[in-house]
N, C-alpha and C positions, 0 to 999 in steps of 0.2 A: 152619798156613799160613806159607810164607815168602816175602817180595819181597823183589826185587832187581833195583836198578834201575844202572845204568852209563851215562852218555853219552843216549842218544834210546833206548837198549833197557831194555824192563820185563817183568820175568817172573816168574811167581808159581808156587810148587810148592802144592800142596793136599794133602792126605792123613789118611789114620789108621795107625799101628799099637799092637796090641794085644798083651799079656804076659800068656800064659800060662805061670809059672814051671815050669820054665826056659825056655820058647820065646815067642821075639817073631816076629808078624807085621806084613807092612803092605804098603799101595797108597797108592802118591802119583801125581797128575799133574802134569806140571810143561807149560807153556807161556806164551807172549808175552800181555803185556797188550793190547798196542797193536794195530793192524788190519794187514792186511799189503798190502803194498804196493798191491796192484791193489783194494782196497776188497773182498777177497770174503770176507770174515770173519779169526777171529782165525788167529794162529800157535799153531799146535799142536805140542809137541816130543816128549815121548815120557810111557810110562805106565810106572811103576818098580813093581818085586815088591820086597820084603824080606820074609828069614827070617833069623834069631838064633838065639845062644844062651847063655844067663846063667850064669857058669863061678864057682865059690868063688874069693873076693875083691873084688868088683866089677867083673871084667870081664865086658865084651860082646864078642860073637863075630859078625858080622854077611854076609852075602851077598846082593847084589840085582843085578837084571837090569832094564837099561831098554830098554823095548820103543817103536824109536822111532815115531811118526806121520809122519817127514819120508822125504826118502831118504839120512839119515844111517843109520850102521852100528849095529848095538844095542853095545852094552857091562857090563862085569862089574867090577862093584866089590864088593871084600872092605873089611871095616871094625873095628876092633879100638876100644871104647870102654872109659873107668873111669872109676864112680861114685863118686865122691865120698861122704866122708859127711859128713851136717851135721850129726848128733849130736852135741853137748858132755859128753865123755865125764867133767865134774865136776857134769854135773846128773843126777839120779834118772830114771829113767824113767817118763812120764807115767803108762803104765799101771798101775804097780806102784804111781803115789800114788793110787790110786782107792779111795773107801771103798764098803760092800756096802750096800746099804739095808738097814734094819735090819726094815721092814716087808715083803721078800718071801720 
């Protein structure tokens, strides 16, 4: 979930996506917190597709398409992300400190 609020406007996007190596999915909605003018319920803005793809080195590769609710126009955003890593590459790796039990 992410809000965002400016001046008198409040808007929240909601969503999931999901990573299946190498491919990410996902659905957000995004719309107005607040009621819309004429009291007949909320602002609604549009409903967002993404699809990805997880590339050696930590980048993302990303494309999504928002499908508006209003009578705005839909639009196409490409997205190019980098993970970071937060591994300390002077500590051991947790896994390899594991011992076996010695009872199984």
């Amino acid at each position: 979930m992410n809000y965002k609020n400016q001046g008198l406007s409040h808007q929240a996007d909601v969503g999931a996506y999901y990573i299946f190596e190498p491919l990410l999915v996902g659905l957000w909605y995004s719309g107005f917190v607040t009621p819309r003018v004429d009291g007949t319920g909320i602002n609604n803005e549009s409903i967002n597709g993404l699809i990805g793809v997880k590339t050696g080195g930590g980048f993302y590769f990303g494309y999504s398409y928002d499908f508006p609710l209003t009578e705005l126009r839909p639009a196409h955003e490409v997205s190019i992300t980098y993970e970071f890593s937060t591994r300390d590459p002077r500590k051991p790796d947790k896994y390899k400190m594991r011992l076996p039990c010695p009872w199984l």
